[in-house]
Every structure is written in structure tokens, then in C-alpha cells.
DOKOL-688882 format. One record per residue: y, x, z of N, C-alpha, C in turn. Coordinates in nm, 2 decimals, decimal comma. Atoms other than C-alpha are relative to their C-alpha. Layout:
BEGIN
<<Y; X; Z>; <Y; X; Z>; <Y; X; Z>>
...
//
This chain:
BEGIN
<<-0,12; -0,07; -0,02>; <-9,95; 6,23; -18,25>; <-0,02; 0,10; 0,12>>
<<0,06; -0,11; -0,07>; <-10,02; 6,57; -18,11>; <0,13; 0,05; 0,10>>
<<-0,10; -0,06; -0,02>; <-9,74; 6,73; -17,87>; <-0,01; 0,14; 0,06>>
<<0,00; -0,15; -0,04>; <-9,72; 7,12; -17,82>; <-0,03; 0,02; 0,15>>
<<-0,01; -0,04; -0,12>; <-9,78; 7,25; -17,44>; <0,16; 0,02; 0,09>>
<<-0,12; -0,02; -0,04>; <-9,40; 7,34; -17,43>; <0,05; -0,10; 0,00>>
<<-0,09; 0,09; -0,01>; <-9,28; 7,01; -17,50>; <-0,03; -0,07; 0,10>>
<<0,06; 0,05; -0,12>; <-9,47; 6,85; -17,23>; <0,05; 0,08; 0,09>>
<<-0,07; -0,07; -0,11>; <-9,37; 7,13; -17,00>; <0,15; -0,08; 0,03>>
<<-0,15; 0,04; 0,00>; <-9,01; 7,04; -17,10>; <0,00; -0,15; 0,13>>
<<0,01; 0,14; -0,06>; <-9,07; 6,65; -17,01>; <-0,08; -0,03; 0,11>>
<<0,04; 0,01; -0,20>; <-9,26; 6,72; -16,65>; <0,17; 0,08; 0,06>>
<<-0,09; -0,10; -0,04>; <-8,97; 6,93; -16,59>; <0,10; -0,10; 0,02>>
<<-0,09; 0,14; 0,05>; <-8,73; 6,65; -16,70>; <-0,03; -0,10; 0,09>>
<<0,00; 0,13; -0,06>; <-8,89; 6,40; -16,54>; <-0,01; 0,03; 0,20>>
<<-0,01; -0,05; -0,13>; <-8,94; 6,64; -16,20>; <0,15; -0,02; 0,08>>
<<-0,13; -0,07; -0,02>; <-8,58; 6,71; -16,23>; <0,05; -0,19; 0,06>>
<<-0,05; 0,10; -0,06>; <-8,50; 6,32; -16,22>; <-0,03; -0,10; 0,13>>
<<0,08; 0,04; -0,13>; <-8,76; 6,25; -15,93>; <0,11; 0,07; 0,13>>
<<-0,08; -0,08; -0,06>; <-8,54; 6,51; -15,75>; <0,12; -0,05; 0,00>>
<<-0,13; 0,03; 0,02>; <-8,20; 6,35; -15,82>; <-0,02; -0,15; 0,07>>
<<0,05; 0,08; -0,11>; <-8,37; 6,01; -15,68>; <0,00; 0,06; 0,14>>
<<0,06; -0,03; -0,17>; <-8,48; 6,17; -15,36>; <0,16; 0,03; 0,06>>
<<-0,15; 0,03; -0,08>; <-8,16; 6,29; -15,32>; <0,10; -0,12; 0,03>>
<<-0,03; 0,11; -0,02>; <-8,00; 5,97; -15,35>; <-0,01; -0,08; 0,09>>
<<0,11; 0,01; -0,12>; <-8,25; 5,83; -15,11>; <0,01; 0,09; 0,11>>
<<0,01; -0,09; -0,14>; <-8,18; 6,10; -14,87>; <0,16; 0,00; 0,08>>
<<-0,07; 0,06; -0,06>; <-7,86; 6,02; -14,87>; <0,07; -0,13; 0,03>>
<<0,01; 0,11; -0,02>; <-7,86; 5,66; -14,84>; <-0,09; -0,01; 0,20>>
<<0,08; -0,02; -0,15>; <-8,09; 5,76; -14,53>; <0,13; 0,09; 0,10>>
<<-0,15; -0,06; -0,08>; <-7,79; 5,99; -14,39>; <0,11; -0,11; 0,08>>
<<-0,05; 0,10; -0,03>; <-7,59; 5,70; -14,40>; <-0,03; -0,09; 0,08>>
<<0,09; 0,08; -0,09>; <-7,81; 5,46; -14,27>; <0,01; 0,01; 0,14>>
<<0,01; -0,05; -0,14>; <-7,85; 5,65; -13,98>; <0,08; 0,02; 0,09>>
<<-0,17; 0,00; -0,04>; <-7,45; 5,75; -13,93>; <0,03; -0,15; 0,07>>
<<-0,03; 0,15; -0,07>; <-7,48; 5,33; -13,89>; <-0,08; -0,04; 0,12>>
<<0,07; 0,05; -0,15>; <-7,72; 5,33; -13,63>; <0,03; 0,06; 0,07>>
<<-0,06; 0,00; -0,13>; <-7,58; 5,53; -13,41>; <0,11; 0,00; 0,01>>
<<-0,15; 0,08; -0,08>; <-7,24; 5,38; -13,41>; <-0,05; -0,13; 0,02>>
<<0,01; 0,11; -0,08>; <-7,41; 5,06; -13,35>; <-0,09; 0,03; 0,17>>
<<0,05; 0,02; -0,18>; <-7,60; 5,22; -13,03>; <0,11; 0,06; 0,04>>
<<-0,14; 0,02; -0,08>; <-7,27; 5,33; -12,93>; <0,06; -0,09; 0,01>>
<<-0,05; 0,17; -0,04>; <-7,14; 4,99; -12,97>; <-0,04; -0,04; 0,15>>
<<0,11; 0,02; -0,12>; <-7,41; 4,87; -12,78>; <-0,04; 0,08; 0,13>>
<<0,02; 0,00; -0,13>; <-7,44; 5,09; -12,51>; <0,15; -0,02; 0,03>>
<<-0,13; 0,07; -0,06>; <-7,06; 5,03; -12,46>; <0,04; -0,14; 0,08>>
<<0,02; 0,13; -0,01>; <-7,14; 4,66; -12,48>; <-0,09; -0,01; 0,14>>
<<0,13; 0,00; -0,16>; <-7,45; 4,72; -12,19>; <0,13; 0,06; 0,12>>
<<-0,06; -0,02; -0,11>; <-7,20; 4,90; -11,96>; <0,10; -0,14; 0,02>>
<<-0,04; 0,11; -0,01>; <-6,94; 4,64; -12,01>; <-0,07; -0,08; 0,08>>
<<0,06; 0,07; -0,08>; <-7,20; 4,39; -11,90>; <-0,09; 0,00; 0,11>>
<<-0,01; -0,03; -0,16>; <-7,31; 4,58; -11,62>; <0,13; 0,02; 0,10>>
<<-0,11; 0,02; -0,09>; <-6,98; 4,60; -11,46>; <0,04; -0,13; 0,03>>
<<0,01; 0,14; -0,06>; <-6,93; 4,27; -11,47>; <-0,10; -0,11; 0,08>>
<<0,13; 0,07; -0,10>; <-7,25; 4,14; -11,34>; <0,02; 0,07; 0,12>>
<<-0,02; -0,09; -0,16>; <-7,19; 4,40; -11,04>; <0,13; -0,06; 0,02>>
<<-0,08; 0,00; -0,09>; <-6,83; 4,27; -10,99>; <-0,05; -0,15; 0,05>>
<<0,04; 0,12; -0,02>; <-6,99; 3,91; -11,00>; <-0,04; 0,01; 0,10>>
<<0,06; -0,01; -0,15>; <-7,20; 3,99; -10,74>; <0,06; 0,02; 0,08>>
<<-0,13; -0,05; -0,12>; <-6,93; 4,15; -10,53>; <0,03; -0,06; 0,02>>
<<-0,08; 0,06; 0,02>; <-6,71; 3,87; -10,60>; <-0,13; -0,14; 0,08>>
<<0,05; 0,13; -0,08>; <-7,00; 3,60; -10,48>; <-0,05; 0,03; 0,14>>
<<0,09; -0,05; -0,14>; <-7,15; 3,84; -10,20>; <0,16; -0,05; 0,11>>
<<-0,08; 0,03; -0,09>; <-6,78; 3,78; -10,05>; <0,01; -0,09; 0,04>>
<<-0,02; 0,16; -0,02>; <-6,74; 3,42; -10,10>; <-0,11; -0,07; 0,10>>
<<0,13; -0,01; -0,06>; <-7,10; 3,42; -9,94>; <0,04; 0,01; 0,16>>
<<-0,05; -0,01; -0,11>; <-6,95; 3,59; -9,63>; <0,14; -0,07; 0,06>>
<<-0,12; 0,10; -0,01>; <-6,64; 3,38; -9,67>; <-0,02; -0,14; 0,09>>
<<0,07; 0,13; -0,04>; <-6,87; 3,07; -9,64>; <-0,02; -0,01; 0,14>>
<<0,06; 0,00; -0,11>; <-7,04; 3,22; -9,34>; <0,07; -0,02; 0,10>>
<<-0,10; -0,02; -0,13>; <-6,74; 3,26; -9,11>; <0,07; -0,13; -0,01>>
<<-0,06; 0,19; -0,01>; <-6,61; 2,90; -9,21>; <-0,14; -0,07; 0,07>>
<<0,14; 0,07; -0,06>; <-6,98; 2,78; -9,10>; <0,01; 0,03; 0,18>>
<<0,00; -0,08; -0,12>; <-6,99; 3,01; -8,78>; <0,12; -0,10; 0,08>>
<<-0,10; 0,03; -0,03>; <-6,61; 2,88; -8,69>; <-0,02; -0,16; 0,01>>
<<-0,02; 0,11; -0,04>; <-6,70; 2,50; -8,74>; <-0,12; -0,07; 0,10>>
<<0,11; 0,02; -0,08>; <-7,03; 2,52; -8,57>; <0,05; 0,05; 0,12>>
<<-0,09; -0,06; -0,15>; <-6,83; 2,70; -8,27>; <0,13; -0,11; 0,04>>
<<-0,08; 0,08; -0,03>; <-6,59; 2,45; -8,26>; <-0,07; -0,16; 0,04>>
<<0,11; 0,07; 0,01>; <-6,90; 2,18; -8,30>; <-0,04; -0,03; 0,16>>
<<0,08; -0,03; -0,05>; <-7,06; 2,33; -8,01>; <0,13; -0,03; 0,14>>
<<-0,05; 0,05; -0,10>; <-6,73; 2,33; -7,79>; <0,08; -0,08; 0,03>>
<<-0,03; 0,15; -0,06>; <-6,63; 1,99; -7,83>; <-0,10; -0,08; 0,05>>
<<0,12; 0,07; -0,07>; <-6,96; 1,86; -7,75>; <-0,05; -0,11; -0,11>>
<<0,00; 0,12; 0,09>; <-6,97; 1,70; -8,11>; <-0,21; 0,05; -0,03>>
<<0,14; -0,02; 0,09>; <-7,32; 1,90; -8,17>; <-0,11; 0,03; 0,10>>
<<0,08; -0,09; -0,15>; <-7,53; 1,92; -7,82>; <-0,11; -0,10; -0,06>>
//
């Protein structure tokens, strides 16, 4: 079964044409794709700041309690010292 040069042309042509209709497919499934990744690293750096502000108020919030501690220590050790409970 012999086939002409033209018919073969035809059916590279054909089958070029449907490699090309793939790619595009593929290219926009890749578009997509990508549209999702960066609303998830927007997510995510949203989600990182979030969890840097809170670790920094934490810290704020314990560095006080820290200095809170200190001045109740200071105050009972001064009081310690001038009853004569700590000589």
C-alpha cells in the first residue's frame, strides 16, 4: 500500500496541527497552574507576616512580664533585706 507524497504531507500537517492544539492545552493548564501558585505565596506570605507579628507581640508581652517579675523580686528582696529576714 503505496501513499502519494501529498497525502503524507497532508497527515504530518494533521498530525503537526494536533501536536500544536495539545501544546496549547498544556500551556494553558501551565498558566493556570502558575495563577495557583502565586495566590498560594500570597497566602503564605500573609500567613508568615501574621506569624511574625505575633511572635514579636509574644515576646513584648513576656519581655514585660520579665520586667514585671523583676520589680516584684527587687521589692521583696528590699523588704528581705530591711527586716533583717535575709542578712
Amino acid at each position: 500500500m503505496k501513499t502519494d507524497p501529498e497525502t503524507s504531507m497532508l497527515r504530518l500537517s494533521d498530525d503537526i496541527g494536533k501536536m500544536a492544539d495539545r501544546i496549547g492545552v498544556m500551556a494553558d493548564r501551565i498558566g493556570t497552574m502558575a495563577d495557583r501558585i502565586l495566590e498560594t505565596q500570597k497566602i503564605q506570605s500573609q500567613n508568615m507576616e501574621l506569624t511574625q507579628k505575633s511572635a514579636l507581640e509574644m515576646m513584648n508581652i513576656m519581655n514585660d512580664q520579665l520586667k514585671a517579675n523583676h520589680k516584684i523580686l527587687e521589692l521583696l528582696i528590699g523588704k528581705g533585706l530591711n527586716s533583717g529576714m535575709l542578712k
